[in-house]
C-alpha positions in Angstrom: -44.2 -2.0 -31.1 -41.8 -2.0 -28.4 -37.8 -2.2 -29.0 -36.6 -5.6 -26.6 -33.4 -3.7 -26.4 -33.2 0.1 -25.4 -32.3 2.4 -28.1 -29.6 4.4 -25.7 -27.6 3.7 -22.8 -29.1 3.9 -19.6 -27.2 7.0 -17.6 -25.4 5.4 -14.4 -24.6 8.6 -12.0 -21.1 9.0 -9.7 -19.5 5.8 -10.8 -16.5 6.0 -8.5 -14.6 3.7 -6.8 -15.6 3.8 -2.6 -12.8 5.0 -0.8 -12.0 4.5 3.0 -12.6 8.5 4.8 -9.5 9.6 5.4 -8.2 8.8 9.6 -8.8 11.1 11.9 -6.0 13.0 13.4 -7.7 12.3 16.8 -7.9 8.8 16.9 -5.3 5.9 15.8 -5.5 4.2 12.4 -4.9 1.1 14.1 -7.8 -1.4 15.2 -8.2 -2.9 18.1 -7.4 -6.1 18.6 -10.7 -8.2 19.4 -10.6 -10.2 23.0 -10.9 -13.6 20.8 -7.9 -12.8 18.8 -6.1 -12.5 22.1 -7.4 -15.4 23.6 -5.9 -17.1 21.0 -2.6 -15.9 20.6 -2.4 -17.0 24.3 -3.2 -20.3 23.4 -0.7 -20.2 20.9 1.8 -19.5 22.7 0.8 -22.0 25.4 0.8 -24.7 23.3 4.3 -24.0 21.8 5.6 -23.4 25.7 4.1 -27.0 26.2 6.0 -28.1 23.4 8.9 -27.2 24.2 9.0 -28.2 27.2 8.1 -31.9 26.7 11.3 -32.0 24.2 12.9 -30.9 26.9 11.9 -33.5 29.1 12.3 -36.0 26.2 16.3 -35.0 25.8 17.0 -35.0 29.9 15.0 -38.4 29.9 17.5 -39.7 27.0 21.0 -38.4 28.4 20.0 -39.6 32.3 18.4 -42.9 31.0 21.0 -46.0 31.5 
């Protein structure tokens, strides 16, 4: 008769922890940055220039307002 549960331990080979390879001395260890990532930032930054401006024009319209 067959044991439901093996007798031993089953033998798991080069249990390590993955590591990252080591950068290159050739190329950067910085990525890329990806056009859509940049697209956007530029957005971002759009949108806050926008801001800005309309409190802008919301102060000038209050101090030259009668």
């Amino acid at each position: 008769m067959r044991h439901v549960i093996p007798p031993r331990r089953v033998p798991r080979h080069r249990l390590m922890p993955h590591r990252s390879p080591p950068p290159r001395s050739g190329r950067p260890a910085a990525a890329a940055a990806r056009t859509s990532d940049l697209i956007l930032a530029l957005l971002g930054v759009a949108l806050l220039g926008g801001l800005a401006l309309a409190a802008a024009a919301a102060m000038l319209g209050r101090t030259l307002a009668p």
